[in-house]
C-alpha positions as CSV (number, residue, x, y, z in Angstrom):
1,X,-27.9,-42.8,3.8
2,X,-25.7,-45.4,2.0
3,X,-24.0,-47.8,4.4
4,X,-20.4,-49.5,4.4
5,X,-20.9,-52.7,2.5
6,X,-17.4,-53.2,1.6
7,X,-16.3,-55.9,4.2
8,X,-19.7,-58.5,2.6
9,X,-19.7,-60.8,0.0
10,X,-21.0,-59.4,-3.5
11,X,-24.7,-61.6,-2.8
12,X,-25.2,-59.7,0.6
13,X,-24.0,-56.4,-0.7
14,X,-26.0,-56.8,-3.3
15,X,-29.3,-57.2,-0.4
16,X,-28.3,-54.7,1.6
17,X,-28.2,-52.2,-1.4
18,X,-31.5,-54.1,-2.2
19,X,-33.2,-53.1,1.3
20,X,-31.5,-49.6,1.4
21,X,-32.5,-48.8,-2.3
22,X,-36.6,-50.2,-1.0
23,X,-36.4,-47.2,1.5
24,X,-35.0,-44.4,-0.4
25,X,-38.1,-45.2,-2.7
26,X,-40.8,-45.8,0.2
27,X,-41.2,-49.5,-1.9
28,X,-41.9,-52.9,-0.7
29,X,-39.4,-55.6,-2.2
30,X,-39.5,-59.2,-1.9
31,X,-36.3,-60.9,-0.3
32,X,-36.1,-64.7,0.8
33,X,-35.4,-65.4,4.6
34,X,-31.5,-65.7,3.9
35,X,-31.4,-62.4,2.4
36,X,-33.3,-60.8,5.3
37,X,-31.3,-62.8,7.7
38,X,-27.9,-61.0,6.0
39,X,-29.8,-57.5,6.1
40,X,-30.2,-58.4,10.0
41,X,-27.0,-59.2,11.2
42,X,-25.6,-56.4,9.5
43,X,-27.3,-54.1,11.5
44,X,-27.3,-56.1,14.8
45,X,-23.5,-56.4,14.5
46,X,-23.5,-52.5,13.7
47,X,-25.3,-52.8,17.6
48,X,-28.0,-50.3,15.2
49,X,-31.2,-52.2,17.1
50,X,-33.3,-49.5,15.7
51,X,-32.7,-50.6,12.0
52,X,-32.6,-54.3,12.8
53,X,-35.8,-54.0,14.4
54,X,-37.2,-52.2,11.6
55,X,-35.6,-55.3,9.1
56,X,-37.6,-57.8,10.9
57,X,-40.9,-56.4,10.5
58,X,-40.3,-56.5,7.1
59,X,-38.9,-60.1,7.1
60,X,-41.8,-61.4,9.1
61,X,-44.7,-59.3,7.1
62,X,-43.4,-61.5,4.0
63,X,-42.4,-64.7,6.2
64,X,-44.5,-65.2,9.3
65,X,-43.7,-68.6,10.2
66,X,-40.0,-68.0,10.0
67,X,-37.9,-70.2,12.5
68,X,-35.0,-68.4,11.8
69,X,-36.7,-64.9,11.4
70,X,-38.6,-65.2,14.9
71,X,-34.9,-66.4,16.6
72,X,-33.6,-62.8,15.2
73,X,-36.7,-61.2,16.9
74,X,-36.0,-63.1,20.1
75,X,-32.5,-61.8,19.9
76,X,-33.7,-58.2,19.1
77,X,-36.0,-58.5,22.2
78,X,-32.9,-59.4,24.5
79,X,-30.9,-56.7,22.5
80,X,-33.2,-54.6,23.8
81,X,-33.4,-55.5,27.5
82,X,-36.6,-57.4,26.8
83,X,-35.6,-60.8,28.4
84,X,-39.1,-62.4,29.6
85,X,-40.4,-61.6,26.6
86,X,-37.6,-63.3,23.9
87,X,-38.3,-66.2,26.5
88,X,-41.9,-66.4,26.0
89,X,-41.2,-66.6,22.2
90,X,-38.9,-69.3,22.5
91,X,-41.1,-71.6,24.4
92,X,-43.1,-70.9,21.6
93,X,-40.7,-71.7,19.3
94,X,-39.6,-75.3,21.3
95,X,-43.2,-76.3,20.7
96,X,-42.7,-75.5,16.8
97,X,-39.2,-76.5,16.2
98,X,-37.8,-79.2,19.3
99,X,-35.3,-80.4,16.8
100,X,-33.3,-76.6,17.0
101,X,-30.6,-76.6,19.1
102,X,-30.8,-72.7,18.4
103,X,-33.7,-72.1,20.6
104,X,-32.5,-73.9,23.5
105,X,-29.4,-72.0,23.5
106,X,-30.4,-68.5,23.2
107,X,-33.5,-69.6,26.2
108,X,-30.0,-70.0,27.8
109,X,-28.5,-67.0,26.9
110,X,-31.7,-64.8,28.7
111,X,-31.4,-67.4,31.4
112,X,-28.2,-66.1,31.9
113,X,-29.1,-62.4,31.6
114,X,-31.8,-63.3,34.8
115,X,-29.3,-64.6,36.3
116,X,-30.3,-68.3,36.7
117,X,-27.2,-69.9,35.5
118,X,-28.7,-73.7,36.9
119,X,-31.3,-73.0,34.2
120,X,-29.1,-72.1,32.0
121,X,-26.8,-74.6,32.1
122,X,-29.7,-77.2,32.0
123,X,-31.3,-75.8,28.7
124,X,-27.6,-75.7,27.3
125,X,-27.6,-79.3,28.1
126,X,-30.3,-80.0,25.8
127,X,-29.0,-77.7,23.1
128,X,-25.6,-80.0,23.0
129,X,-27.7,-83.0,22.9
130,X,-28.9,-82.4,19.5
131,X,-26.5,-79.6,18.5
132,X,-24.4,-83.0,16.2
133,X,-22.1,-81.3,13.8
134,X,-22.4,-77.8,15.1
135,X,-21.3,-79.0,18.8
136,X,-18.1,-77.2,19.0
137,X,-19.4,-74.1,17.7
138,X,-22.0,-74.0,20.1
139,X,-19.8,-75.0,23.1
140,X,-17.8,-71.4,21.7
141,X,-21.1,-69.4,21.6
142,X,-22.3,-70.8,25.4
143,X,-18.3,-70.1,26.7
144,X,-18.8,-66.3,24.8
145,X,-22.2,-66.2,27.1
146,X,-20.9,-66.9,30.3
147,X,-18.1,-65.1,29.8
148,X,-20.7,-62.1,29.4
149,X,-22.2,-62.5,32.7
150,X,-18.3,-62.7,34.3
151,X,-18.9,-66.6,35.1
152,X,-15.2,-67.4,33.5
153,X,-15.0,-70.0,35.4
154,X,-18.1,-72.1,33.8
155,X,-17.4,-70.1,30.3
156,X,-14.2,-72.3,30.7
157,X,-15.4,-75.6,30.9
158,X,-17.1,-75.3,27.8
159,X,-14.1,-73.9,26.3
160,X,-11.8,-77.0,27.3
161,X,-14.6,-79.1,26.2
162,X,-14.7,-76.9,22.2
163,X,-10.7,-77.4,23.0
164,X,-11.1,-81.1,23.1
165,X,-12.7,-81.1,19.6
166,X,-10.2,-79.3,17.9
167,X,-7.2,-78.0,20.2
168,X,-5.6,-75.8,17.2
169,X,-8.7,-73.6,17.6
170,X,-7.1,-70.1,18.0
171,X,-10.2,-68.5,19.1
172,X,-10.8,-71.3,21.7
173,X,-7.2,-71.0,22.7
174,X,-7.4,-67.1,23.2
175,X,-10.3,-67.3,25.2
176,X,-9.0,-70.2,27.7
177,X,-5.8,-68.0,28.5
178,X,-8.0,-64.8,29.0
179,X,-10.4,-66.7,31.2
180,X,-7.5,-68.0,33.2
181,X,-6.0,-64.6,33.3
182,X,-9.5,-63.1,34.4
183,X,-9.6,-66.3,37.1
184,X,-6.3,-65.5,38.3
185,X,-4.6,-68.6,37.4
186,X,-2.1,-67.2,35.5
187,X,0.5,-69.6,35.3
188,X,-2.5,-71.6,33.0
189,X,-3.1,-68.5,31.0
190,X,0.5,-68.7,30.3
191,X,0.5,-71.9,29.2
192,X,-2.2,-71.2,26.9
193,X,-0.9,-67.6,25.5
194,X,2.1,-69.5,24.4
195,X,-0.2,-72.1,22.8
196,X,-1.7,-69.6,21.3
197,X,1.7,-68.2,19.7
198,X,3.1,-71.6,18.7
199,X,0.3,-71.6,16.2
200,X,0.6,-67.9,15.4
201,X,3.9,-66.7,16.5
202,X,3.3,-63.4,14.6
203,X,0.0,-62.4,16.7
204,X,0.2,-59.0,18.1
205,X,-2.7,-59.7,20.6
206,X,-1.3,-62.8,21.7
207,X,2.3,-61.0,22.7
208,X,0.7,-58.4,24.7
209,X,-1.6,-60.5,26.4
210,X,1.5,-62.6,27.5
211,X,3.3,-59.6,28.4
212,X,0.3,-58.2,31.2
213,X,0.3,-61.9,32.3
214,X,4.3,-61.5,33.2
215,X,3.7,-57.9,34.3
216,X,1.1,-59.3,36.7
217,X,3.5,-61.8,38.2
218,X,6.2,-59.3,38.7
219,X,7.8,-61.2,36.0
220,X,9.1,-57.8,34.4
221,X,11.9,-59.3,31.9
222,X,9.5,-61.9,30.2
223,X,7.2,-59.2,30.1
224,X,9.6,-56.4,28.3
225,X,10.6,-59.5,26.2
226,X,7.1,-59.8,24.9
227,X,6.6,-56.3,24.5
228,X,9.6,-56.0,22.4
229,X,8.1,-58.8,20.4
230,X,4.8,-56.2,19.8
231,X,6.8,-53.4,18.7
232,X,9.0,-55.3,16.3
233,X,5.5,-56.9,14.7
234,X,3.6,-53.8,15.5
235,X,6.4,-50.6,15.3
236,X,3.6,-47.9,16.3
237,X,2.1,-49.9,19.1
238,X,1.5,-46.8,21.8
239,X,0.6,-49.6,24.3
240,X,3.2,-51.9,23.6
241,X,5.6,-48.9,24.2
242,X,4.1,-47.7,27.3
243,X,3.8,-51.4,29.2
244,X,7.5,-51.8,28.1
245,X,8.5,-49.3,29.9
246,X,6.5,-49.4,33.0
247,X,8.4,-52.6,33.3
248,X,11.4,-51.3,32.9
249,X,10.5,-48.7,35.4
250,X,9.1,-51.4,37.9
251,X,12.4,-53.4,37.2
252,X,14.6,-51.1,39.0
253,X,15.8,-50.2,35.6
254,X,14.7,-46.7,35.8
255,X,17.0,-45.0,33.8
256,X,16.0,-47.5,30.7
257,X,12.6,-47.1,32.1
258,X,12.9,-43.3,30.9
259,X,14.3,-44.1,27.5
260,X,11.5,-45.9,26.8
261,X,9.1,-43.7,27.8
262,X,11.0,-40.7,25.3
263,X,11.2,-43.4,22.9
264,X,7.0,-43.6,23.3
265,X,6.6,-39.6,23.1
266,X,8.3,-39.5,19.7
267,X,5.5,-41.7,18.1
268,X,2.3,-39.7,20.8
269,X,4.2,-36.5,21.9
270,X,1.3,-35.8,24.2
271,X,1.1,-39.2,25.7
272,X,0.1,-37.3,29.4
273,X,0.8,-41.2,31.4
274,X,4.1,-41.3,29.4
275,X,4.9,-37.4,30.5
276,X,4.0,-38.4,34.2
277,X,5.9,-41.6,34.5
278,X,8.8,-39.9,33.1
279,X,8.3,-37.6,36.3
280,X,8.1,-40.1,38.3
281,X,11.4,-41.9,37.2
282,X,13.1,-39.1,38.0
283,X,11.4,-38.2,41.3
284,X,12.7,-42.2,42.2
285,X,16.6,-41.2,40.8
286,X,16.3,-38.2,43.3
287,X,16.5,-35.6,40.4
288,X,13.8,-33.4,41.6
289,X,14.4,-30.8,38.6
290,X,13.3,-33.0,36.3
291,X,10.6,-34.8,37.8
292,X,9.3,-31.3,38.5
293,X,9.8,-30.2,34.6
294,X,7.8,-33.4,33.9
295,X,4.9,-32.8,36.5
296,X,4.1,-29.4,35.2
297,X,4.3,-30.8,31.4
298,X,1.3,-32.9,32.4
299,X,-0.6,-30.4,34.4
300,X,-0.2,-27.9,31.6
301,X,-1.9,-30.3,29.3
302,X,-4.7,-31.5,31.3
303,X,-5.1,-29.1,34.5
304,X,-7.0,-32.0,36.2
305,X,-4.2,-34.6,35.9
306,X,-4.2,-35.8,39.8
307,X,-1.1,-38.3,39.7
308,X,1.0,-35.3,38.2
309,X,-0.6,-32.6,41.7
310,X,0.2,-35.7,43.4
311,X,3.8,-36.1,42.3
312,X,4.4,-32.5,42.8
313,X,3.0,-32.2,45.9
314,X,5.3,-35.2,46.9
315,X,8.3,-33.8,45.6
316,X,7.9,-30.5,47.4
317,X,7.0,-32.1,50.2
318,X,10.5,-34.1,50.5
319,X,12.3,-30.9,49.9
320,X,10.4,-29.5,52.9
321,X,8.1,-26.9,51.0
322,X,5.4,-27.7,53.1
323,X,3.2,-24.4,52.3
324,X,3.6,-25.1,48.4
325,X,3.1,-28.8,49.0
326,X,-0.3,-28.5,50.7
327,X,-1.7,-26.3,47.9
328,X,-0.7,-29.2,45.1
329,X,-2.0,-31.7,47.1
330,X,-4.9,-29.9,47.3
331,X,-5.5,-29.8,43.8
332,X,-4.8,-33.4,43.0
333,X,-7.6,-34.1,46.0
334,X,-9.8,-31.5,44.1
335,X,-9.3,-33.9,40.6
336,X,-9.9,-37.3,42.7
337,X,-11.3,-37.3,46.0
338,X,-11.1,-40.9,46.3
339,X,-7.3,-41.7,46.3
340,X,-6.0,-42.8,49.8
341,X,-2.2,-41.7,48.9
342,X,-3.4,-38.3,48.4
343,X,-5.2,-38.2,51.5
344,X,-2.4,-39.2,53.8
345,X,0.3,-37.1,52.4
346,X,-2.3,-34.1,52.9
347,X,-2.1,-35.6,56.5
348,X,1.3,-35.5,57.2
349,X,1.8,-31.8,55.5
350,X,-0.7,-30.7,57.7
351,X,1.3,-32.3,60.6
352,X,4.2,-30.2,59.5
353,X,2.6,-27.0,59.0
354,X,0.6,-27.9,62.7
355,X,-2.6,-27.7,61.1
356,X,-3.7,-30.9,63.2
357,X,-7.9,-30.9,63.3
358,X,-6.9,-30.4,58.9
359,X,-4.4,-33.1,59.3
360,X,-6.5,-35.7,61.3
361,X,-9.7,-35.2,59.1
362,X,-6.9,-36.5,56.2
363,X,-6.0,-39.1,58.1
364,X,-9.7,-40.3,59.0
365,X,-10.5,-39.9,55.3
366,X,-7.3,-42.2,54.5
367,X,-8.4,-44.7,56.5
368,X,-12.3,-44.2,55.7
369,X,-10.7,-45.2,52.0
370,X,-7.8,-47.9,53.1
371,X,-7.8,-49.1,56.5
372,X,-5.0,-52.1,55.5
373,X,-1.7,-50.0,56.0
374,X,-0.7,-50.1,59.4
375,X,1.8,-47.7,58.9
376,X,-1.1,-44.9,58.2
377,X,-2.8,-45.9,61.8
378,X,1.1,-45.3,63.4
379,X,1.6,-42.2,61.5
380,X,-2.1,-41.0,63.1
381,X,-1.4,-42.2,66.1
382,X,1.9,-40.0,67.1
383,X,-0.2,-36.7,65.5
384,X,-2.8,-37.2,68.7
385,X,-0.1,-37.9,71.1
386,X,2.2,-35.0,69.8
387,X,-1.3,-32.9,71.5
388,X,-1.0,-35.0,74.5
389,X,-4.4,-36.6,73.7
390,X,-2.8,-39.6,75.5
391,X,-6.0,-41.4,75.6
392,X,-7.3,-41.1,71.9
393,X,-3.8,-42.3,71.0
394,X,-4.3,-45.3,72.5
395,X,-7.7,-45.6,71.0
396,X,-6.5,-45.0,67.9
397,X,-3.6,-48.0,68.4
398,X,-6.4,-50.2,70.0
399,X,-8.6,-49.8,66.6
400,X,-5.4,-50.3,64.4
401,X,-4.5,-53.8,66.7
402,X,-7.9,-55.0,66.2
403,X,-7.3,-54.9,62.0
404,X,-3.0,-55.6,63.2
405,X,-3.3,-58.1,65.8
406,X,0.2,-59.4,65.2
407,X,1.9,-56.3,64.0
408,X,4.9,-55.5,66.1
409,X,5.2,-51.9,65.8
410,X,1.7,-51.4,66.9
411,X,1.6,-53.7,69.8
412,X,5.3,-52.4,71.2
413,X,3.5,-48.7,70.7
414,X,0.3,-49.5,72.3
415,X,2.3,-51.2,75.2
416,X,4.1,-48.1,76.1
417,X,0.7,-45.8,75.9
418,X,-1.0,-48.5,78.4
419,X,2.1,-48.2,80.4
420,X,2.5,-44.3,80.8
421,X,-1.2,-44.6,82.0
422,X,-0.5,-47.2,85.0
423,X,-2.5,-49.8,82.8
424,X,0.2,-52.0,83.4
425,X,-1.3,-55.7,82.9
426,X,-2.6,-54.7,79.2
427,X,0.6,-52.7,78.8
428,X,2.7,-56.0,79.6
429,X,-0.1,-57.8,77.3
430,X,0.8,-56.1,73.9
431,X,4.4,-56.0,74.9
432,X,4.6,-60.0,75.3
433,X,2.9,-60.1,71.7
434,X,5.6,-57.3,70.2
435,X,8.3,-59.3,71.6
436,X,7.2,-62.7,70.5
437,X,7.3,-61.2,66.8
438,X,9.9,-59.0,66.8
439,X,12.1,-58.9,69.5
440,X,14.7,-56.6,67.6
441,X,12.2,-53.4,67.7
442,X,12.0,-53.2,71.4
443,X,13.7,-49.7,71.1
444,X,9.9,-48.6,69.7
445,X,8.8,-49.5,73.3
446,X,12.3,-47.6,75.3
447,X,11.3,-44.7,72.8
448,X,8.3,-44.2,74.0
449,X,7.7,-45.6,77.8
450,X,11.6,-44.3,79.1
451,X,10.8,-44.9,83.3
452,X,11.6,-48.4,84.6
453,X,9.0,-50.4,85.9
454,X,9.9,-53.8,87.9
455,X,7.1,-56.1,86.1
456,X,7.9,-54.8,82.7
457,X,11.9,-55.0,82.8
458,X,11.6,-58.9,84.2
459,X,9.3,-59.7,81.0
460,X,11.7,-57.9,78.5
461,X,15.1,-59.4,80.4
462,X,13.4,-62.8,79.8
463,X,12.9,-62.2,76.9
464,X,16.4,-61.3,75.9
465,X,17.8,-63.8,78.1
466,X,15.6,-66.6,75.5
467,X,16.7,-64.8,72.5
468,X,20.4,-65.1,73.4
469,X,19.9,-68.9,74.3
470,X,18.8,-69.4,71.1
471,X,21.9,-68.2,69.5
């Protein structure tokens, strides 16, 4: 089968047509180690291990003691998850050829695939020492591998040490900001995006990079400005489209947000995320037709669309359809079982429709998934005490306090539980800590615990008394 040569020089085209012509004709041609060398990498950057494997045994019938051949086999052995063994050839190789900054980086490189970055680090050491000319390239290549192994931080120092050399270095530059971005440091990735596009203010990638940097930080105008920048460079960017107007969306300008999504559809009419957002919008601007048109567009395209059952589900649910909520909610759990939203609005249309042991398995299963809303744990805790399970409520609110220790709803709650119960000293415990945060919410407390009891009304008058003293 003739390969793709087109994007190689004529002298490498020419080898590879070489090599592929030797097979079809079950031959044996000579080629000099550069030529295999070209044959190699087109197959290794083609991630076709299987053919580059077969190229080397070629290369090193005809050229055994092949520095350069025997680094593409120790490359081939890592390729093919062969680590210990590419290092075992390198040590051979450092005995042969100490003077090759290339062994000592790719015994590196498998260090790093062990996972013994201090050895790696110390073998890239040595590799820099003699690496002369080639030292900024290789600080690239030792970034690229750490940033393999998700160690951006230490793929960044050798990044702003490749910057140092030569700080117009797109490449470099790209890979500093994406780092930073990756490290959460965004306002550094910033600075380095726009780097990036003061050399190249015409870079597509640099733009929308920028623009999920802004997006990130809630910085939703900068980010639509960027966008825009995409689509004027790039006019059928689908993505550039669709992050333009989830900012829009995200912006508060929802209308525009909408717009933008239509605008989107005409270039990907079946764009399902665009369809759904659209929904979406229109669920937030209270037009429940709409949203509901755009729900079932993306449920008749892909059945198993959860976000769209979801959204449906919602929307019914607000409009008090409770029996034609559950079964949409249903479905968008039967699509993704792991989504805590979906779980607690199956709770609280089970509440509703006073299936309670349905609605408290969703609320376990939301919390099993998300315990860090406290507003689910309130939400559970008034199902149990709607069945006068007085005493699992307050277990419920005791569990939720232990993850909430200062919330104020919780505490004023799980004061007035204690107190209905006589437990009066733990009662007046919580209610000290609700009042100390939030003073204002005491009604959660009267709400609840409506008798008068002589300990707890002196607490709460002083209280009061300190709270107008201060104004």
């Amino acid at each position: 089968m003739e390969e793709n040569f087109d994007s190689f020089d004529e002298e490498v085209k020419a080898s590879l047509r070489r090599y592929e012509d030797m097979l079809k004709r079950k031959s044996n041609y000579y080629f000099d180690v550069f030529e295999f060398e070209h044959i190699i990498d087109f197959y290794l950057d083609k991630n076709d291990l299987k053919n580059a494997i077969q190229v080397l045994k070629y290369a090193l019938n005809q050229h055994p003691n092949s520095t350069s051949l025997l680094l593409k086999q120790a490359q081939a052995f890592i390729n093919k998850g062969f680590p210990v063994k590419s290092l075992k050839l390198l040590k051979k190789l450092e005995k042969i050829e100490s003077s090759n900054y290339s062994i000592f980086y790719m015994q590196g490189a498998v260090y790093c695939s062990l996972g013994d970055v201090n050895k790696a680090i110390e073998v890239f050491k040595k590799a820099l020492a003699i690496a002369f000319d080639s030292k900024e390239e290789l600080l690239f290549n030792i970034g690229m591998t750490f940033k393999q192994i998700s160690r951006y931080d230490l793929a960044n120092n050798y990044f702003l040490k490749a910057y140092k050399l030569d700080n117009v270095n797109k490449t470099v530059i790209y890979e500093l900001a994406h780092n930073y971005e990756k490290l959460d440091q965004d306002d550094l990735s910033i600075s380095y995006y726009k780097e990036y596009i003061n050399i190249d203010p015409f870079s597509v990638l640099a733009w929308y990079s920028i623009g999920l940097v802004y997006n990130k930080l809630e910085e939703y105008d900068l980010g639509i400005e960027a966008f825009e920048y995409v689509i004027a460079l790039d006019p059928v960017h689908i993505s550039a489209y669709y992050q333009k107007a989830v900012n829009m969306y995200y912006n508060e300008k929802v209308s525009e947000s909408i717009d933008a999504f239509i605008e989107l559809l005409e270039l990907d009419k079946d764009n399902i995320s665009a369809i759904f957002h659209i929904g979406e919008a229109y669920a937030k601007l209270k037009d429940s037709k709409k949203a509901s048109e755009y729900f079932k567009k993306a449920i008749e395209l892909d059945e198993h669309y959860a976000d769209a059952w979801y959204g449906q589900a919602y929307l019914l649910y607000e409009n008090k359809k409770y029996t034609d909520s559950l079964h949409s909610i249903k479905k968008a759990i039967k699509y993704d079982h792991e989504d805590p939203d979906f779980w607690y609005l199956s709770a609280l249309i089970c509440r509703e429709l006073g299936f309670i042991d349905e609605s408290e398995k969703s609320f376990k299963k939301t919390i099993k998934l998300d315990d860090t809303d406290s507003k689910i744990w309130i939400e559970y805790s008034k199902l149990n005490f709607g069945q006068s399970k007085i005493f699992k409520t307050i277990n419920i609110l005791s569990e939720a306090n232990e993850l909430f220790e200062d919330d104020a709803d919780i505490n004023y709650r799980l004061a007035a539980y204690l107190a209905i119960i006589g437990n009066i000293n733990s009662a007046i415990f919580h209610l000290k800590l609700a009042l100390n945060k939030e003073v204002n919410k005491l009604e959660i407390f009267r709400s609840i615990f409506m008798k008068k009891n002589e300990k707890i009304e002196q607490i709460i008058d002083l209280y009061l008394e300190t709270k107008e003293s201060d104004n």
